[in-house]
C-alpha positions, 0 to 999 in steps of 0.5 A, a space after each residue: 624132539 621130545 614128546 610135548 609134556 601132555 603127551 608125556 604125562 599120558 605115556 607115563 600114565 599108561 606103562 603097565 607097573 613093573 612086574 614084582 620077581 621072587 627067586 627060589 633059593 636054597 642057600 646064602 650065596 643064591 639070595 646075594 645073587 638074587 638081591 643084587 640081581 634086582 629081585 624083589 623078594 625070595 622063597 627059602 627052601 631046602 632040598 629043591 631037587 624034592 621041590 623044596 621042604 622048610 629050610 632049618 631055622 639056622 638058614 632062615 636066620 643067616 639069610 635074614 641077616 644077608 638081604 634086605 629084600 623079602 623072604 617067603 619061607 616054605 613051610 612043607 614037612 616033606 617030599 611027595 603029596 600035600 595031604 598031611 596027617 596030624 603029627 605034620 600039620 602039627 609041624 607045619 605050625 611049630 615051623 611056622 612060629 619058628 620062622 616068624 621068629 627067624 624074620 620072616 615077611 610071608 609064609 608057603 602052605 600047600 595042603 589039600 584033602 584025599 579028594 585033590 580040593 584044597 584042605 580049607 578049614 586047615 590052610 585057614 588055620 596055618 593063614 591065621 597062625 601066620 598073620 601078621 605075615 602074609 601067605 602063599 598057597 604053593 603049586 600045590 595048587 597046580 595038583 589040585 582036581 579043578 583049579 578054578 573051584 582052588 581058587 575061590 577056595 584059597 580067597 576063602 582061606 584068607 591067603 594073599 597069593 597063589 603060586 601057579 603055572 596055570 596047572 602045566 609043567 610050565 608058566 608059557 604051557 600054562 598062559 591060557 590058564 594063568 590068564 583065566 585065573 588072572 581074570 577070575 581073581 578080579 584082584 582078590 588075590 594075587 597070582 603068583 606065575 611060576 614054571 621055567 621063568 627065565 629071562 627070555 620067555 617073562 615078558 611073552 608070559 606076563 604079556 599072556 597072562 597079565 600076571 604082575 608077579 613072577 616066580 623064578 628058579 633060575 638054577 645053574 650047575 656050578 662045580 662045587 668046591 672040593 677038589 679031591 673026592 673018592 670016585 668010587 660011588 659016583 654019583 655019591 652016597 646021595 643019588 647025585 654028583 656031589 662034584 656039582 652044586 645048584 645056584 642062582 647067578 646074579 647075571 640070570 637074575 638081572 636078565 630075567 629083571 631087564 626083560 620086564 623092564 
């Protein structure tokens, strides 16, 4: 028998909401894969291997034509540190109004001053150039010297998300801290948990950390398409196998989006 419709109601009334996922992507074929898979949104970027920079305006536009799902877009001008001099914040702006016109829904920032706090008066002015869009503040948090100061910090700057594995290599190293931060937010921001997500360890973390956001990379090495290359410089005039390429498959994705279910 089925449960009496009070008790029904109560039950229904106490399932905790489902867990919103962002994929990190770099290509069309992996935010197919990331929408049919059941993912809510997406993050843009290009070169992963460097932990993602601002996709071209041509990969914005196209993928916006693909999905109909969010999409974040990554504003980072370049590989290593988040503290910028003049002529990249200044294109760090100039990306952004680009990628705003492209159809964008939010934006990434990170940046942070020569000391590891987070650069307020400047986050604060990509936050305003961005709106009406909201923004991320990206696991350049994760790097800054006193994550709980980061915080308040980022609330002040006005963002609406921080992307953070709770300052560890990985979101499960980094649940006791992740929860801490989830505590200290008190719902003034939302805390975006990222850092080796995958289908079989997100509901352990969501259930560690009361995180109701997740943030998941999901790459897998495919073959890439050519079938004759000149073997003589492998690994490849890039540093790396040009014979492979990373994706998201839509079959990872709808694990990760079952396990929260």
């Amino acid at each position: 028998m089925g449960l009496p419709a009070s008790r029904e109601a109560t039950k229904q009334k106490t399932m905790p909401p489902s867990t919103v996922i962002e994929i990190c992507i770099d290509a069309v074929d992996s935010a197919l894969a990331a929408q049919n898979g059941g993912a809510q949104r997406v993050e843009l970027c290009s070169n992963l291997l460097e932990g993602g920079v601002t996709p071209s305006a041509g990969l914005v536009t196209i993928v916006r034509k693909k999905i109909s799902i969010g999409l974040q877009v990554i504003v980072r001008p370049r590989g290593g540190d988040f503290c910028y001099n003049e002529d990249e914040f200044d294109t760090m702006k100039q990306d952004i109004v680009t990628a705003k016109s492209c159809g964008a829904d939010g934006i990434a920032v990170g940046l942070l001053n020569l000391d590891g706090t987070v650069d307020i008066p400047r986050t604060t002015e990509l936050v305003e150039l961005s709106n009406p869009l909201p923004v991320t503040f990206h696991r350049a948090f994760d790097v800054s010297t006193d994550l709980s100061k980061s915080l308040e910090d980022v609330i002040t700057t006005g963002a609406k998300r921080i992307l953070t594995s709770g300052g560890e290599p990985s979101a499960l190293k980094g649940a006791e801290s992740l929860a801490k931060l989830v505590r200290q937010s008190a719902g003034r921001i939302i805390i975006l948990a990222a850092g080796s997500i995958k289908g079989s360890n997100a509901r352990e973390i969501v259930e560690k950390t009361g995180v109701q956001e997740v943030h998941a990379g999901l790459r897998t090495v495919i073959s890439g398409r050519m079938k004759q290359s000149n073997k003589n410089i492998s690994p490849g005039v890039t540093g790396m196998d040009e014979s492979q390429r990373f994706v998201v498959l839509e079959e990872n994705v709808k694990k990760l989006k079952q396990a929260l279910i």
